[in-house]
C-alpha positions, 0 to 999 in steps of 0.5 A, spaced: 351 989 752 345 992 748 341 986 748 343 985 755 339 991 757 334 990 752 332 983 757 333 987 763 327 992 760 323 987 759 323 984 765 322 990 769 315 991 764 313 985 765 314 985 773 311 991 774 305 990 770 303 983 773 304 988 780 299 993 777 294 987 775 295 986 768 294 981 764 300 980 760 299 976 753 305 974 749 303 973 741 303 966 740 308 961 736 305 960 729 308 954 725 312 957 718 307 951 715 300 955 718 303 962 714 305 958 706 312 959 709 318 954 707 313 952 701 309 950 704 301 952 703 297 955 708 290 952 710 286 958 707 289 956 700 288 948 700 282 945 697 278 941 702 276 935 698 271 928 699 271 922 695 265 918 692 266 911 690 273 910 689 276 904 686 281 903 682 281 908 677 279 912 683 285 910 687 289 912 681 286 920 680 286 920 688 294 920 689 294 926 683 291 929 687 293 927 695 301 930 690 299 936 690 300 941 696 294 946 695 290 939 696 287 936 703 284 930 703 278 929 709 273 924 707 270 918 703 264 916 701 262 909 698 257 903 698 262 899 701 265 898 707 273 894 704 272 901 700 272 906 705 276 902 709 282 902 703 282 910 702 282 912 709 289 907 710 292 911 703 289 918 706 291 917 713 299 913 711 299 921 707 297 924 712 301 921 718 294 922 722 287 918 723 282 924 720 279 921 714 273 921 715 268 915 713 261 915 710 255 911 707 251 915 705 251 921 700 248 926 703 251 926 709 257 926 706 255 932 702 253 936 708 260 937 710 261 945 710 269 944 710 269 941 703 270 945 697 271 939 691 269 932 690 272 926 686 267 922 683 270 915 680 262 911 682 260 906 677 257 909 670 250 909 673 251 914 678 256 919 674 250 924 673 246 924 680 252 925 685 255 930 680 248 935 680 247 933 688 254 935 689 253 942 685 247 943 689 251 942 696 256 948 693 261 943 691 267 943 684 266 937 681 272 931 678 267 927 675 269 920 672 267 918 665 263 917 662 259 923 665 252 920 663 248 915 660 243 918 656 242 925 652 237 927 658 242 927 663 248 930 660 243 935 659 241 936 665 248 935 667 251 942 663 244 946 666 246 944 672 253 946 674 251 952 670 245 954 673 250 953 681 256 956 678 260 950 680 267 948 676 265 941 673 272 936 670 270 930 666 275 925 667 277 926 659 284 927 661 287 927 654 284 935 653 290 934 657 295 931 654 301 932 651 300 930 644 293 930 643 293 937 644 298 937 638 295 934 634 289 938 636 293 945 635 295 941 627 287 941 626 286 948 629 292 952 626 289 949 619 297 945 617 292 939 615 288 944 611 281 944 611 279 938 615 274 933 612 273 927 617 274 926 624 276 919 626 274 916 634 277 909 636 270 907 639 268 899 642 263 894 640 258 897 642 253 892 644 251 890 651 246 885 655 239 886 658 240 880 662 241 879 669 247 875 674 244 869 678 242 871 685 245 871 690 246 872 699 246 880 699 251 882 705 250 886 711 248 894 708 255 896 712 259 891 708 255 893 702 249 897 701 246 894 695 240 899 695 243 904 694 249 901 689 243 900 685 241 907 686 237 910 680 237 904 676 232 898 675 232 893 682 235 886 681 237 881 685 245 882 688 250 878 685 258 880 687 260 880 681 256 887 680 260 890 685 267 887 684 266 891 677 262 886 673 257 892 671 260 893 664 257 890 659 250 890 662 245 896 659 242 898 666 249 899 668 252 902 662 253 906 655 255 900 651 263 900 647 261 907 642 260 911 650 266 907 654 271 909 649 267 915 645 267 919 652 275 920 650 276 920 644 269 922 641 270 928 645 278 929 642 275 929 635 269 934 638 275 938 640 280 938 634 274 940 630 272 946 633 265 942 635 264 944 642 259 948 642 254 942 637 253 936 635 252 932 627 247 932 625 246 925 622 248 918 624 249 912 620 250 905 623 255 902 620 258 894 621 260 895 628 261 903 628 257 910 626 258 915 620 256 921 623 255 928 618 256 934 622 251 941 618 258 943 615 258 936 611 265 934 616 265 927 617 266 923 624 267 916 624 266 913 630 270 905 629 274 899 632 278 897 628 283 898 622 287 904 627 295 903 626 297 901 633 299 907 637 295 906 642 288 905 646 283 910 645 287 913 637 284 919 633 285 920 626 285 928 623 285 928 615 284 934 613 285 937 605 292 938 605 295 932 611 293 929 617 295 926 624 294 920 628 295 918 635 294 914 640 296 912 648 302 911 648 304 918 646 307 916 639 304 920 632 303 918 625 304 925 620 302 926 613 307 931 611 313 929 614 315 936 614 309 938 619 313 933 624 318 937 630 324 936 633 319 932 640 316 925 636 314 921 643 310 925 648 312 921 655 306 922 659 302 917 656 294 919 655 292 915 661 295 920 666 290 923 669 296 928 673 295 935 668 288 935 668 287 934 675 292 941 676 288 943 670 281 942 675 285 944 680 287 951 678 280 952 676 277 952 683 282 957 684 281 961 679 273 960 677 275 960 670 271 953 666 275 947 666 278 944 659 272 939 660 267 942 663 260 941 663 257 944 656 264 941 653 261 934 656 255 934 656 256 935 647 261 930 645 256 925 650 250 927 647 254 924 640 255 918 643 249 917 646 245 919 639 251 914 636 249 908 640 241 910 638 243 909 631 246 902 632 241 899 636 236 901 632 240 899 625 238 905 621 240 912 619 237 917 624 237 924 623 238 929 630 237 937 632 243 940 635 239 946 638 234 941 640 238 936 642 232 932 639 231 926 633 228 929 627 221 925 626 223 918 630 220 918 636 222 911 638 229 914 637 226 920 641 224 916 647 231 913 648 234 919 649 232 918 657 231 912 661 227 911 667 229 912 675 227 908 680 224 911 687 226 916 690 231 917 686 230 924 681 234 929 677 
């Protein structure tokens, strides 16, 4: 009965108020999804996010993303058209919807207001130009490694993002990962004793100068070649290039020590509490470097003679122990009894999953990323002055502080490569 009055009220205000000549709004229905209700996350508290360059690799860190709740994919940006064309199927089947939006050029990708965040999987060549373009635009960045191909650019990298305030992630997703960071924490903790030698699986470090035949280039629609190439010397086009034949080639890429000591070149920087510096000699030996930091701690960076626990393996020995681990989450431990209940970690070093939420939860909170800038732009530097030493073939002594070779400069010239027109850092 009560109800029943209450509708009848109602009817009677609003009959008097159209008859009065009042405009009668009703509040409107607002979705449960729209407030974060039924868990779900409001609009206001996604992170907009744009890809640029996203192949393979790409792809893969993109689902991480496109899983979490927080994120909402908009748009892509790639040279190539079979690329764009890919991830607006992937974001659109996600999504139920046809927004994803698609661009060529990076700068009008750039321009969009709406994204907060970039995920950059481009080729190496491009890593630290679309990285500074977009913390000049006021995006966060998810960068894949390596971050930089020379010591200038990861300088310039670290200065950048700290002078925009941007939250900057290098793809070294093992900062990340289950038992690296144990074996990390065995170092930290002091359970291995005083640490001696730091151990990185590296590549053999050689590459080309050389150049694939010329062939046909497409339509920029199909493939902008101009800007595929973009700061790096012109040569004619080869498909091959961009079917992810670049590697191996200097233009387009660091060499072995840079492929893989982007990873673990920056695990042995971590485990060792070196972050903040870099060795300060490089001795070239057979297809590795010995390098000393000040404090006499030796990082070896090798290819061979690992025990087999997976790609991308590092070794800590210390006075008193040491570990060994790799990619397939599995470890070696000297002593036994420094070894817990949980001997295989499941997530194997691969997975990019935690540390793209690690990157996530740093936009929220503006709180430095487990491999931000200043972490990067060191352990690249190590690689980079380690490979200077290779092709030179001869012990070089370096300055962390200037970040320079100490009384080399043919050494010191290698530390930057030239830029083709227009481009500029």
């Amino acid at each position: 009965m009560a109800c029943k009055q209450r509708r009848l009220a109602r009817r009677r205000f609003l009959k008097r108020a159209v008859q009065a000549g009042a405009l009668v709004v009703l509040p409107p229905f607002v979705p449960g999804r729209a407030l974060g209700l039924d868990g779900a996350v409001a609009p206001s508290r996604r992170i907009v996010l744009g890809g640029l360059g996203l192949g393979g690799r790409g792809t893969a860190d993109l689902r991480c993303f496109l899983a979490n709740a927080d994120v909402q994919f908009v748009a892509i940006c790639d040279v190539r058209r079979e690329r764009r064309e890919a991830i607006k199927r992937l974001a659109d089947d996600t999504y139920g919807n046809k927004a994803c939006a698609m661009y060529r050029d990076m700068h009008e990708f750039l321009a969009r207001e709406d994204i907060d965040a970039v995920l950059i999987a481009t080729g190496d060549r491009w890593h630290t130009m679309a990285s500074i373009t977009a913390a000049k635009a006021g995006k966060d960045v998810y960068c894949e490694k390596p971050c930089s191909m020379t010591i200038a650019e990861s300088r310039a990298l670290a200065d950048t993002f700290r002078r925009y305030g941007r939250i900057y992630q290098a793809g070294t997703q093992r900062r990340s990962i289950g038992n690296f960071i144990f074996a990390a924490r065995l170092a930290h903790t002091g359970k291995l004793g005083k640490l001696h030698t730091v151990h990185a699986n590296t590549l053999y470090p050689a590459t080309k100068h050389d150049w694939l035949p010329a062939e046909p280039e497409p339509p920029k629609d199909e493939v902008d070649w101009d800007m595929w190439l973009g700061p790096c010397p012109w040569r004619p086009y080869n498909s091959r290039y961009v079917r992810g034949g670049w590697r191996g080639f200097f233009d387009f890429h660091g060499g072995g020590i840079l492929e893989w000591g982007a990873h673990t070149v920056d695990l042995c920087q971590w485990a060792a509490q070196k972050d903040h510096t870099t060795p300060v000699e490089y001795v070239p030996e057979g297809s590795g470097i010995v390098a000393t930091y000040a404090d006499g701690l030796k990082l070896v960076m090798r290819d061979s003679g690992w025990m087999g626990l997976g790609t991308c393996s590092v070794r800590y020995e210390g006075d008193e122990g040491w570990i060994e681990t790799g990619d397939s989450g599995r470890f070696a431990i000297h002593p036994e009894s420094l070894r817990t209940a949980r001997t295989v970690f499941q997530r194997r070093g691969t997975d990019p999953t935690t540390h793209i939420r690690n990157f996530l939860d740093c936009v929220k909170t503006r709180k430095p990323a487990n491999a931000n800038a200043d972490v990067a732009a060191r352990s690249h530097i190590v690689s980079h002055a380690a490979y200077i030493a290779w092709q030179l073939g001869r012990t070089l002594r370096f300055d962390p502080a200037k970040e320079e070779f100490i009384g080399d400069e043919e050494a010191n010239r290698m530390r930057s490569r030239a830029m083709r027109e227009p481009w500029r850092i």
